[in-house]
MIDREN-253488 format. One record per residue: residue number from 1; x, y, z of N, C-alpha, C in turn; residue in one letter. Coordinates in Angstrom, 1 decimal, padded with zeros to 4 digits, m for minus. Each point is the difference from the previous one (the first is absolute). Example, Ala and Ser with C-alpha at 12.3 -4.5 7.8 and 13.67 -1.06 7.14 Angstrom:
<nodes>
   finu     n.c1     n.c2     n.c3    ca.c1    ca.c2    ca.c3     c.c1     c.c2     c.c3   bakol
      1    013.2   m005.7    007.8   m000.9    001.2    000.0    000.9    001.2    000.0       A
      2   m000.4    001.1   m000.7    000.9    001.1    000.0   m000.8    001.1    000.8       S
</nodes>
This chain:
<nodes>
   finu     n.c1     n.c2     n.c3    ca.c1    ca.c2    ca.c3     c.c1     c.c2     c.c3   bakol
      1   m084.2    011.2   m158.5    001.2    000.1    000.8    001.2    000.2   m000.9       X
      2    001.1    001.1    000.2    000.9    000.2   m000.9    001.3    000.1    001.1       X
      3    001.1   m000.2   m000.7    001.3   m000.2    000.8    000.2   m000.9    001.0       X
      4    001.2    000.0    000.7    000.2   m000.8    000.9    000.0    000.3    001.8       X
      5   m000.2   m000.9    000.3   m000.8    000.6    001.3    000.7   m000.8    001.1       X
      6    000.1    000.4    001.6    000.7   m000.5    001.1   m000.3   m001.8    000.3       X
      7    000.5   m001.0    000.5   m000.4   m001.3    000.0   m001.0    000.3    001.4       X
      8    000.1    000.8    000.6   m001.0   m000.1    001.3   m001.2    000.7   m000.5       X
      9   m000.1    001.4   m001.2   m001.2    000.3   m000.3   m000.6   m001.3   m001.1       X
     10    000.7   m000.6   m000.8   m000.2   m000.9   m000.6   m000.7   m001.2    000.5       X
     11    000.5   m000.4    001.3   m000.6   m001.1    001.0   m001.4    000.5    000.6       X
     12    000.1    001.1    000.1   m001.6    000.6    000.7   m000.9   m000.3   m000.8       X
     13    000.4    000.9   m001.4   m001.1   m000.6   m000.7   m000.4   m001.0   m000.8       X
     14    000.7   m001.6   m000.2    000.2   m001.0    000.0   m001.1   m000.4    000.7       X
     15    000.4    000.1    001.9   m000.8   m000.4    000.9   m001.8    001.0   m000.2       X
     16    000.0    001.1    000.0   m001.3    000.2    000.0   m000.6   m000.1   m001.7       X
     17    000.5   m000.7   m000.8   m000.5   m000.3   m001.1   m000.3    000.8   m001.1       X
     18    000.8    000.8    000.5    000.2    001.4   m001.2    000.6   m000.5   m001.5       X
     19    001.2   m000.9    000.1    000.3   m000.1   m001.2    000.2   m001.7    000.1       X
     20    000.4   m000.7   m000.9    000.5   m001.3    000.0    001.5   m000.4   m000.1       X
     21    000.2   m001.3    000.0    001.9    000.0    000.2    000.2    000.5   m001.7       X
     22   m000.6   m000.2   m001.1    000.7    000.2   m000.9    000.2    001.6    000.3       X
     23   m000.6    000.5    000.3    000.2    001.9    000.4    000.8    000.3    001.3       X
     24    000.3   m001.4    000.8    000.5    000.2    000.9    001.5    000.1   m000.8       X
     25    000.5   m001.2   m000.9    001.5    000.0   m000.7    000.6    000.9   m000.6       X
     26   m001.3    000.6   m001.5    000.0    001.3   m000.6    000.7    001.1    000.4       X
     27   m000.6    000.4    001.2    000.1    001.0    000.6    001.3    000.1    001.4       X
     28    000.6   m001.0    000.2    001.3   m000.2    000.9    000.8    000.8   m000.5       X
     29    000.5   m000.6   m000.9    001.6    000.8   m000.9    000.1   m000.5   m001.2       X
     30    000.4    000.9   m000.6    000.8   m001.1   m001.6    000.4   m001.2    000.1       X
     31    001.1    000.0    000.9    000.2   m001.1    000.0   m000.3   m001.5    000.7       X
     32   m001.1    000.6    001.0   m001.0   m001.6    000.3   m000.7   m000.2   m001.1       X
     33   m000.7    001.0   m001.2   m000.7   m000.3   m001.0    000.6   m000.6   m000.7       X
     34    001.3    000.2   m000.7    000.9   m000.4   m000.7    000.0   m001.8    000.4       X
     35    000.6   m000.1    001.5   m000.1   m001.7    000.5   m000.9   m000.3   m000.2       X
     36   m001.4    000.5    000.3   m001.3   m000.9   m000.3   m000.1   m000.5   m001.3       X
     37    000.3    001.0   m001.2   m000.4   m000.7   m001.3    001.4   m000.8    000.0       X
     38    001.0   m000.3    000.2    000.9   m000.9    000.0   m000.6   m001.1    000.5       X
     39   m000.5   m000.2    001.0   m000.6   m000.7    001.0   m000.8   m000.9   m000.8       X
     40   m001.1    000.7   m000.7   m001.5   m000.6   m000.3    000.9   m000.4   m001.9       X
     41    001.2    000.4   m000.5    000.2   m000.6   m001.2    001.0   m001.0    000.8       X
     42    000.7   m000.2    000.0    000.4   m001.4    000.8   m000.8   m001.0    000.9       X
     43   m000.7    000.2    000.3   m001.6   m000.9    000.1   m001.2   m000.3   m001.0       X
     44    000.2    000.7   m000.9   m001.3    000.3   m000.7   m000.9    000.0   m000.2       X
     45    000.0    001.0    001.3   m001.4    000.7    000.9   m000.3    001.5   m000.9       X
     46   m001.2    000.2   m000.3   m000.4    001.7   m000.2    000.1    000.3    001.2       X
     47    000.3    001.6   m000.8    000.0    000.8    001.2   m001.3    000.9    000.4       X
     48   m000.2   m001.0    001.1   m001.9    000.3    000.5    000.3   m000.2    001.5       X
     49   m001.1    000.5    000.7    000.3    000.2    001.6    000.2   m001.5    000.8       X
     50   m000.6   m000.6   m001.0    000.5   m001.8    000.7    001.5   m000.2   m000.2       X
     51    000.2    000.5   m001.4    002.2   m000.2    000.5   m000.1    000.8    000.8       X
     52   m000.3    001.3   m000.4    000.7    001.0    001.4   m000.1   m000.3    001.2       X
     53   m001.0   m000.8    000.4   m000.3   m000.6    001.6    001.3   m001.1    000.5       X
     54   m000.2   m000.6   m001.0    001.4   m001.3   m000.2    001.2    001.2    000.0       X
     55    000.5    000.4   m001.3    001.1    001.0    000.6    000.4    000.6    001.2       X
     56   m001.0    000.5    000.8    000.0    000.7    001.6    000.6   m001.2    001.0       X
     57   m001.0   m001.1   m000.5    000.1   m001.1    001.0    001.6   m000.4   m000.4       X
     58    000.5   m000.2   m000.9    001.7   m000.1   m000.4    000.6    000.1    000.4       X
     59   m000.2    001.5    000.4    001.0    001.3   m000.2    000.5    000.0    001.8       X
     60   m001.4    000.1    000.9    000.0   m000.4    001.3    001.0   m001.4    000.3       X
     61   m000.5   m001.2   m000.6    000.8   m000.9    000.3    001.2    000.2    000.1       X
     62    000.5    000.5   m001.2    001.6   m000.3   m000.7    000.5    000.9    001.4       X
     63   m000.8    001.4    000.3    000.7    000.8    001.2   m000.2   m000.4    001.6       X
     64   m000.7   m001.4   m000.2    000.3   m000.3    001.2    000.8   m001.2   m000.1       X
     65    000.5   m000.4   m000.8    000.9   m001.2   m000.3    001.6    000.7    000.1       X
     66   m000.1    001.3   m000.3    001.3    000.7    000.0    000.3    000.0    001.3       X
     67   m001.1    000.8    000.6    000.1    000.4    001.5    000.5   m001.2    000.8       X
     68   m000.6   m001.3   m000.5    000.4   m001.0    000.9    001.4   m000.4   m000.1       X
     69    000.3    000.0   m001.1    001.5   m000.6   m000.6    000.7    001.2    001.0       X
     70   m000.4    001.3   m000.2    000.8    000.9    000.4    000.4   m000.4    001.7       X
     71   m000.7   m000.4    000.7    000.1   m000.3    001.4    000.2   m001.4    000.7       X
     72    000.1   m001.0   m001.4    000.7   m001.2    000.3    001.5    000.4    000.3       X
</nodes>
């Protein structure tokens, strides 16, 4: 897989098991890659599909923590 690719074509093949989250992060944008390795060195996590799973799982939270603050 080369370049960066749509979050819904990304999610497809997530879900049918085409690639894994670390190829799910890779391949988002520069700059979710960029957050991830920030992510996993401020943890002191490698960067392997088990951070990238944890990263995903984050990344969701933090945006539904916004979403909620946003509508308090």
């Amino acid at each position: 897989m080369e370049g960066y690719h749509s979050e819904e074509s990304l999610q497809e093949m997530l879900h049918n098991g085409e690639i894994d989250h670390l190829q799910y992060v890779c391949h988002y944008s520069e700059e979710r890659k960029m957050a991830f390795i920030s992510f996993c060195g401020e943890r002191g996590l490698s960067a392997d599909d088990k951070a990238a799973q944890q990263f995903v799982e984050y990344q969701l939270n933090q945006e539904v923590k916004a979403h909620s603050e946003y509508l308090d």
